[in-house]
VORO-619949 format. One record per residue (C-alpha): residue in one letter; residue number from 1; x, y, z. Coordinates in steps of 0.2 Angstrom, whole numbers, padded with zeros to 4 digits, always signed. Example, Ala and Ser with C-alpha at 12.3 -4.5 7.8 and 13.67 -1.06 7.14 Angstrom:
<rs>
[r "a" 1 [+0062 -0022 +0039]]
[r "s" 2 [+0068 -0005 +0036]]
</rs>
This chain:
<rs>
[r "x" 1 [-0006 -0010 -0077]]
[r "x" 2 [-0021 -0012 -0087]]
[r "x" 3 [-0023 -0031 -0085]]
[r "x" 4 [-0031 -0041 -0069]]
[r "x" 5 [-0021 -0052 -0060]]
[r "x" 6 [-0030 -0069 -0054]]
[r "x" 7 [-0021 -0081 -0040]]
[r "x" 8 [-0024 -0091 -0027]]
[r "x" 9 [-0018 -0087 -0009]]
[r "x" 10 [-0009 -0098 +0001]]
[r "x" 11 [-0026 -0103 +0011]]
[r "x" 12 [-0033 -0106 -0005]]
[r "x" 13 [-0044 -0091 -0008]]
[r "x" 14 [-0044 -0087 -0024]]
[r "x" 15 [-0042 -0066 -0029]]
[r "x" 16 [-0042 -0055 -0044]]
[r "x" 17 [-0030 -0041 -0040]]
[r "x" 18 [-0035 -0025 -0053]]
[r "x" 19 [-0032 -0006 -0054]]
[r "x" 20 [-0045 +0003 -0046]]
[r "x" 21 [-0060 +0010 -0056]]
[r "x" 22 [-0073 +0025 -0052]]
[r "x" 23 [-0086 +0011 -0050]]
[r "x" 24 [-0076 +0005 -0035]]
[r "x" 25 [-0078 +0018 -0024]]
[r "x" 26 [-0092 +0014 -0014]]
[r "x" 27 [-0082 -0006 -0010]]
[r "x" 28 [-0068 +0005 -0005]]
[r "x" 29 [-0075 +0015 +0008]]
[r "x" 30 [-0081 -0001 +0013]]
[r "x" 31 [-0065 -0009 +0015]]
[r "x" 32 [-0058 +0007 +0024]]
[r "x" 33 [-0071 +0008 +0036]]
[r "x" 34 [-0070 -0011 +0039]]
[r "x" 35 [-0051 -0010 +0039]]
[r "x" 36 [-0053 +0005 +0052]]
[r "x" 37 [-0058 -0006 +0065]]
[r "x" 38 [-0048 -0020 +0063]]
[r "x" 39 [-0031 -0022 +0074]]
[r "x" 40 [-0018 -0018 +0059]]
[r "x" 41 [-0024 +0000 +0058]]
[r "x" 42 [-0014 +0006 +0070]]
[r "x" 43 [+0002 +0000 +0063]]
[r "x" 44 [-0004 +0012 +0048]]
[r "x" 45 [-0012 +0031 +0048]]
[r "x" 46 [-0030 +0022 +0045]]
[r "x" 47 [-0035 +0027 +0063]]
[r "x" 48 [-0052 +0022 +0066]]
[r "x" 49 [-0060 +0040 +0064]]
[r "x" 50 [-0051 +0045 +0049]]
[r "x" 51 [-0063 +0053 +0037]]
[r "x" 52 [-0064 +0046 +0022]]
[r "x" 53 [-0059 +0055 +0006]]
[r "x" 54 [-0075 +0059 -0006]]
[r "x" 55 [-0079 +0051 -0021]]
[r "x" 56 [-0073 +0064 -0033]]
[r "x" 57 [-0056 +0063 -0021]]
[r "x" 58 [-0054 +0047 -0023]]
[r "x" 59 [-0059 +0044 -0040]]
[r "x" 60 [-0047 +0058 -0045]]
[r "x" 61 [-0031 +0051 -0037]]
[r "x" 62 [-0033 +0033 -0046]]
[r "x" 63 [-0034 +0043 -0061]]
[r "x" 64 [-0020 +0052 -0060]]
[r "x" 65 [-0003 +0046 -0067]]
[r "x" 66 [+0009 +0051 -0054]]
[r "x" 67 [-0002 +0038 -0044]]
[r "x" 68 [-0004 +0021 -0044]]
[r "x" 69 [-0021 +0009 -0037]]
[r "x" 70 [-0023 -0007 -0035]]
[r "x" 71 [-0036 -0019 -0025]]
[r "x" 72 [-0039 -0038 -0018]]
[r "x" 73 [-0054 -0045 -0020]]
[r "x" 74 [-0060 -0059 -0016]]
[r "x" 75 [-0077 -0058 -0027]]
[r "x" 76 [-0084 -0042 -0026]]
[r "x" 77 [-0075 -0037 -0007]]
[r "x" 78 [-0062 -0028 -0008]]
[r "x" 79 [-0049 -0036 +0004]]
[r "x" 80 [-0034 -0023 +0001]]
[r "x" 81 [-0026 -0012 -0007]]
[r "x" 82 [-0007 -0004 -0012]]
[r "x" 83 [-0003 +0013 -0020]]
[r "x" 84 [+0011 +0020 -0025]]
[r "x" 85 [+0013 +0041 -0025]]
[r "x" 86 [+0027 +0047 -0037]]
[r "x" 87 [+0034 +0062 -0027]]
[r "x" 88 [+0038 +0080 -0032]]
[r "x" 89 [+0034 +0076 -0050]]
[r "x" 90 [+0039 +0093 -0056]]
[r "x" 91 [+0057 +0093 -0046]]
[r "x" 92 [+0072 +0091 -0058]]
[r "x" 93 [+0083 +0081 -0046]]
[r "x" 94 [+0071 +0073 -0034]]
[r "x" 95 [+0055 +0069 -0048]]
[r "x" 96 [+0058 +0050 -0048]]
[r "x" 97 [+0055 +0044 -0032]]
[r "x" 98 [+0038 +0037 -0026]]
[r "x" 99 [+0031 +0033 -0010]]
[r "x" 100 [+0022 +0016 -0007]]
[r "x" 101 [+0007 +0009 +0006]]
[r "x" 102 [-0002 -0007 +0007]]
[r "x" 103 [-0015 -0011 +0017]]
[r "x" 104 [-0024 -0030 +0021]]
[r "x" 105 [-0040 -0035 +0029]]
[r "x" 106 [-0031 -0045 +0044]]
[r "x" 107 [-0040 -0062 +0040]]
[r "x" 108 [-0030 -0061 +0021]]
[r "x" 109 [-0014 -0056 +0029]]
[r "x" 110 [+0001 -0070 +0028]]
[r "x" 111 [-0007 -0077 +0012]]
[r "x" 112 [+0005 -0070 -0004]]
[r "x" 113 [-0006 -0054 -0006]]
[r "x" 114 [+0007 -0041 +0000]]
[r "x" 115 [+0021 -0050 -0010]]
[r "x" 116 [+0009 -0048 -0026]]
[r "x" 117 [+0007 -0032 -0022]]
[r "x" 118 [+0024 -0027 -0020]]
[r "x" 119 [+0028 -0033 -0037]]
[r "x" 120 [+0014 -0025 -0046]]
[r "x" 121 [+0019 -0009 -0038]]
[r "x" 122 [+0038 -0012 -0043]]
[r "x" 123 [+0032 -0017 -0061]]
[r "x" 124 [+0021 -0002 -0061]]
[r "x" 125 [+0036 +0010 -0054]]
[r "x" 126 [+0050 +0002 -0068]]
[r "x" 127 [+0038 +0007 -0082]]
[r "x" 128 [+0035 +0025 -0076]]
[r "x" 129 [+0053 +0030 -0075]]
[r "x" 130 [+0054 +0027 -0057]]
[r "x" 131 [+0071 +0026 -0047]]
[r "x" 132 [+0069 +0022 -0030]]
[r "x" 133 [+0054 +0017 -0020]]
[r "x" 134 [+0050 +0022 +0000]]
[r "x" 135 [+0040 +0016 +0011]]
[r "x" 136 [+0037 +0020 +0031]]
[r "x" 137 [+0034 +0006 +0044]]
[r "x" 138 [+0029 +0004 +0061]]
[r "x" 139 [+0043 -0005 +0069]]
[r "x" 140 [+0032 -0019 +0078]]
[r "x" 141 [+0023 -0022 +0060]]
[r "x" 142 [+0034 -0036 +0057]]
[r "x" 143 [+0025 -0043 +0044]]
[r "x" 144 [+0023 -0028 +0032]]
[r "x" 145 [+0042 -0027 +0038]]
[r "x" 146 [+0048 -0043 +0035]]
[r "x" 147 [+0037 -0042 +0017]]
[r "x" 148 [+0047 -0028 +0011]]
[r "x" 149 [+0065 -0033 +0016]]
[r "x" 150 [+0059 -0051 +0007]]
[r "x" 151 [+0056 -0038 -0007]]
[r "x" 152 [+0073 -0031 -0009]]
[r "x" 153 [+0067 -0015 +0002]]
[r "x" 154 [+0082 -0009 +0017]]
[r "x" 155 [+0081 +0000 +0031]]
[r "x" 156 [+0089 +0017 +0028]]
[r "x" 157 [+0083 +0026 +0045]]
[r "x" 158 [+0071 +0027 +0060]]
[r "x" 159 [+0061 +0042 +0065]]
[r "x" 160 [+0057 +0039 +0083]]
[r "x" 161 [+0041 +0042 +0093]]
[r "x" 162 [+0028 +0046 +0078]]
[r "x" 163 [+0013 +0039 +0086]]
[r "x" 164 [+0009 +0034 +0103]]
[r "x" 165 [-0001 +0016 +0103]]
[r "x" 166 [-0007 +0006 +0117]]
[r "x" 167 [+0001 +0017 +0130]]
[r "x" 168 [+0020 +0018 +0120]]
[r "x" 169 [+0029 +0028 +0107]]
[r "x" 170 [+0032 +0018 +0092]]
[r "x" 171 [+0044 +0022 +0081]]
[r "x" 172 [+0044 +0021 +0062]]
[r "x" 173 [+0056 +0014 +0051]]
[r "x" 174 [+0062 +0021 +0034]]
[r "x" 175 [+0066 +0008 +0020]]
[r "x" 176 [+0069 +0011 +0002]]
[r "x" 177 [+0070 +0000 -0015]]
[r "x" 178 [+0083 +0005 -0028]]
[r "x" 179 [+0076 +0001 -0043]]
[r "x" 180 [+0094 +0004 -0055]]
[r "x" 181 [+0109 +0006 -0052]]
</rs>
């Protein structure tokens, strides 16, 4: 995806949705340490002392073409972001999966952001030869949940007790997206 995306949410914001460039490194590590301290981290492994990657890191990953960047923003603030990480490129049998993550400032969550992402992934996972997408969610995330099942994603299994939040186990769920049959 080499084009910007403009819409407007459902609240009437309007957002350009766009790879990310080595220029925005310093709005992301904004947006993570904002998006650290807000309550959707802990359905996600953005806890809020998670170090954050360096520049050259980061810069590196949105380069590379086994993975795939994108951000929200509402002018110049990056309000979230989605990746998708093709797994074991090199395998044979396995190379043509990808994993996939999205992440929202809570004030932008509910508006159409995470089902824009979720196509651009998709698009972005079709023209690279991927065959099935995966993503993890926390089971009491019931909106990223309810998102991906609305995306055509299905629960294929649950790994239990993975993080231990606000004094219980949470479990995760396992969905995927096959993208041919």
């Amino acid at each position: 995806m080499n084009r910007v995306i403009k819409f407007k949410t459902k609240n009437g914001k309007n957002i350009t949705i766009r790879r990310l460039r080595d220029t925005d490194y310093v709005a992301v590590t904004k947006y993570f340490k904002e998006f650290q301290k807000g309550p959707g981290a802990k359905w996600t492994w953005w806890y809020p002392t998670r170090p954050l990657k360096t520049q050259e890191q980061m810069t590196r990953a949105w380069a590379d073409e086994n993975q795939f960047f994108v951000a929200a923003f509402d002018r110049d603030k990056v309000v979230g972001v989605a990746s998708a990480h093709k797994k074991q490129v090199d395998n044979p049998w396995a190379g043509r999966m990808a994993t996939t993550g999205t992440t929202l400032l809570e004030k932008y969550t509910s508006n159409g952001i995470g089902t824009k992402f979720k196509q651009i992934v998709e698009k972005w996972a079709r023209d690279n030869n991927v065959h099935k997408l995966q993503a993890e969610v926390r089971h009491k995330n019931v909106r990223s949940l309810g998102n991906l099942m609305k995306q055509g994603y299905e629960i294929v299994g649950i790994m239990r007790d993975t993080a231990f939040i606000d004094g219980e186990w949470q479990h995760e769920y396992i969905l995927e997206k096959i993208l041919e049959e």
